[in-house]
N, C-alpha and C positions, 0 to 999 in steps of 0.2 A: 486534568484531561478526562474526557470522558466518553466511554463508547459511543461506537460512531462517528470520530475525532479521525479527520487524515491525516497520520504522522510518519515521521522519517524516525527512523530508530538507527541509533549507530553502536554497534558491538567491538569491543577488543578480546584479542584472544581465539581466535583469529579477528583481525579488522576484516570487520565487514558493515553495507549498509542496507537496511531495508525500506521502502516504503509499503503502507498499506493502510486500509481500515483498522485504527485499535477497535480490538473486541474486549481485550480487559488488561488493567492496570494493578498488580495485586504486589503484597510482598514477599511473593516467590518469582514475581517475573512477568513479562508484558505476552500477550496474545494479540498477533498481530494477522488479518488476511489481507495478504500481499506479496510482494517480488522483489528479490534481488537491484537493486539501484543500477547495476549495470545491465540490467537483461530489459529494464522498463521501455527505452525508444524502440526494441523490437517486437515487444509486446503489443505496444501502440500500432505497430506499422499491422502489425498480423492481424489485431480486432478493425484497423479499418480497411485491411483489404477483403478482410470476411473470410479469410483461409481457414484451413485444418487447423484445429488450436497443436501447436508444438509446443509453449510458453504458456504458462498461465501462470495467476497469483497461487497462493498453496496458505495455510493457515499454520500458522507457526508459535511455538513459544520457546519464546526466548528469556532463558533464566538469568535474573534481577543480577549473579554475578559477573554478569557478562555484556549488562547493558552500557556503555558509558553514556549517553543521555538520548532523548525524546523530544522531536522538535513538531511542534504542527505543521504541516505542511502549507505554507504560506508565501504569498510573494512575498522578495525582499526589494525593494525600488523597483528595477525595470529585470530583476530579474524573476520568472513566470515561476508559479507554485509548480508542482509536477501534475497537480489535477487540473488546472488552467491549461498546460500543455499536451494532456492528455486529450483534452475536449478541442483543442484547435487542430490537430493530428486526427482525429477519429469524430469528431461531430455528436460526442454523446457523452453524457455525466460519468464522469468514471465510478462514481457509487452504483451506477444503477448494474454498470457491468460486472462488477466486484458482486453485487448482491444476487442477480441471476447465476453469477458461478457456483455459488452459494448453493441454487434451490430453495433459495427464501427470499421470495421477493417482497417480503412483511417488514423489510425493516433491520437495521443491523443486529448481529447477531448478538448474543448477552452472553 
């Protein structure tokens, strides 16, 4: 995988899931900007209502002991990638929003 790659990441220890833009894949651990797997349909709901951001992605790393795997963020059959349901929810690329959150709208981050 390679930056700029939308992945789901799942952690044990605590179990937790994340989606987000990978920023870096290294062998100390993955760099992810992105949100909590449970907080994403209200996050969607609040970028398309245009509210007060409450929610937002955050930039994280996540060390390599703690990852248990890395998935691209993809449809599987009929069910929708989280970026396809972001875009049908809110009307707009979710990179483009992830990268204005950023302040660098150049492009994902390295």
């Amino acid at each position: 995988m390679e930056a700029g790659t939308l992945v789901l990441v799942h952690l044990h220890s605590p179990k937790e899931k994340y989606w987000g833009l990978l920023r870096a894949l290294g062998p100390a651990g993955v760099t992810v900007r992105g949100i909590d797997v449970a907080l994403f349909d209200d996050w969607a709901r609040q970028c398309r209502a245009g509210s007060e951001a409450e929610l937002g992605p955050a930039t994280l790393f996540l060390p390599l002991h703690r990852v248990e795997k890395v998935f691209e963020d993809a449809r599987i059959g009929t069910v929708a990638a989280y970026h396809e349901r972001f875009f049908e929810m809110v009307g707009k690329d979710v990179r483009d929003v992830l990268l204005l959150e950023t302040g660098r709208p150049d492009g994902p981050l390295q």
